[in-house]
N, C-alpha and C positions, 0 to 999 in steps of 0.2 A: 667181028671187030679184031684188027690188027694187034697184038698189043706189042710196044717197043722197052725194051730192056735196055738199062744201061752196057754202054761197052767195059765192061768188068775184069778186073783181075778175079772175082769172084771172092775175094774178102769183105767181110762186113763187121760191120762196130755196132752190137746190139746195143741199142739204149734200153736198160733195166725201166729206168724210171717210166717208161711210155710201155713198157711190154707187161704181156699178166701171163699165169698158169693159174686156171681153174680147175675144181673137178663137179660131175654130179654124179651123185648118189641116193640111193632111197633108205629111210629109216621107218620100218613099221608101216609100208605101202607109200609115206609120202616123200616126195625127191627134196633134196637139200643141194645146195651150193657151198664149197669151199674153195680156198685159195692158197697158193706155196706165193708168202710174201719174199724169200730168200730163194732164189734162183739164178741160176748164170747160164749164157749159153755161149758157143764160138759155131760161126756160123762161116762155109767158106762154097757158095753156092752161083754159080753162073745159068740161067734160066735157058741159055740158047744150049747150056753142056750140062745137065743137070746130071746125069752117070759119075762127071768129076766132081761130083760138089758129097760136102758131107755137114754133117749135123753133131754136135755134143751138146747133150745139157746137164748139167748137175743142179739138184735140188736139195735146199737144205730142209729136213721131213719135218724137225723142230717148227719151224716158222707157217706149218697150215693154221687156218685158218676157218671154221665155221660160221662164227658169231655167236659162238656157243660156249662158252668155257668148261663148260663138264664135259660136254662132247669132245673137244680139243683137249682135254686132259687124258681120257680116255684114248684116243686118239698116237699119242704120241707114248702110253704105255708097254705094257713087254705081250697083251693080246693082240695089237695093234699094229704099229710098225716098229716098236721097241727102238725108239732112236736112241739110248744106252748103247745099244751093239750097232746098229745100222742107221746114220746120223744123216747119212743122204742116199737121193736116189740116182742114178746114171742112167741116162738114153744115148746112145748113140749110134748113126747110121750105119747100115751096110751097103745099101742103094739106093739109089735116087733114082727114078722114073717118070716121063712126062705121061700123063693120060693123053687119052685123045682131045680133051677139053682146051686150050689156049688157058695157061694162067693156072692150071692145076695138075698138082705132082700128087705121087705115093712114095712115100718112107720107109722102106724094111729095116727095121732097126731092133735091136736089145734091149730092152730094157728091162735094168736091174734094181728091184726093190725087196726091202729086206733082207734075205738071202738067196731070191731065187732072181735068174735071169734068164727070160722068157723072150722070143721074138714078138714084134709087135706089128702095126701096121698107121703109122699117120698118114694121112689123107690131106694135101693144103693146098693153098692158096698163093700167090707170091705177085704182088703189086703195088704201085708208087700209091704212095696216100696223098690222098685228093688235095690237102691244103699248103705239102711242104715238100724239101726233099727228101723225103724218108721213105719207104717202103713196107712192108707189113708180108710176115710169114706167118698167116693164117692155119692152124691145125686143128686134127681132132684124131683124138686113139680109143677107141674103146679098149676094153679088157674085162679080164673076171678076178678078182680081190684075190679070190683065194686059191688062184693058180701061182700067187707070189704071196703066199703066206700071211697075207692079212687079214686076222681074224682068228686069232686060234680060241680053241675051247669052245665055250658055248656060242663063240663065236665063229665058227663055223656054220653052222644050220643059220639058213638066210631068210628064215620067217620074219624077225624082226631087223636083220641090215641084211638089202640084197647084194647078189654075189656082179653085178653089171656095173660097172665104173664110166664115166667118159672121163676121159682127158678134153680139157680145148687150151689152146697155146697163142698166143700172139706176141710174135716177136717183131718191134718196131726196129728199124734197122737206115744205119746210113753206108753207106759206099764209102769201106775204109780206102782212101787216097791214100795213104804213109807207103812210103815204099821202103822196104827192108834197105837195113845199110848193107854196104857190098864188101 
């Protein structure tokens, strides 16, 4: 299957409201779901030039989400991600790469949580969604918690929280048209 990409200056206007950042994780053998409700991204990506394209997100750490309120108190403490010192998270690209797949890239990027910053690996997606004009940058990053410091103390040993994180990303996205003033 072909797929056709707009002819892009490669800028895009993420819509927050349609886009999500999930993670999963396990507590005590069972996996959990959370969510970062404050997050922004600037997105400047051409699918035919993906090398010139790049990625930023910030996340504010304050706004996870479990569905759990002790969990999330926990969570946003100084064991945890200590958002007191470290109030958000930074990702941002160094490469963009197309796989051999049609419609799928890899991400080598930074990202910085807490106080450590570690290279990463997103794996995505990137296609016009089915009902509108929008488009969808689909990802996924795994990691290990406590290669960026989350979890100290007894929270280290990952008998009862394991050390295996996934990120999954969905940024709904329109074709910023605005053309810079001159």
């Amino acid at each position: 299957m072909l797929l056709t990409y707009p002819a892009s200056s490669g800028a895009w206007e993420v819509l927050n409201d349609a886009s999500s950042l999930s993670f999963t994780a396990t507590q005590q053998g069972a996996s959990f779901t959370g969510r970062f409700d404050t997050f922004s991204a600037e997105v400047s990506f051409d699918a035919d030039d993906p090398s010139a394209g790049a990625i930023t997100g910030i996340v504010a750490i304050d706004s996870v989400d479990t569905e759990y309120a002790e969990r999330d108190d926990y969570l946003r403490g100084s064991d945890w991600f200590d958002i007191g010192r470290w109030p958000e998270a930074r990702f941002v690209t160094e490469e963009i790469i197309a796989t051999d797949k049609p419609g799928e890239f890899t991400a080598n990027a930074l990202l910085t949580l807490r106080d450590q910053t570690r290279p990463v690996q997103m794996k995505f997606t990137f296609a016009k969604s089915a009902n509108d004009d929008t488009w969808a940058l689909t990802g996924e990053v795994a990691l290990r918690r406590l290669e960026f410091g989350v979890g100290q103390g007894l929270w280290t040993n990952t008998e009862w929280v394991g050390d295996a994180v996934t990120i999954n990303l969905t940024l709904v996205m329109k074709e910023n048209t605005d053309t810079p003033p001159s």
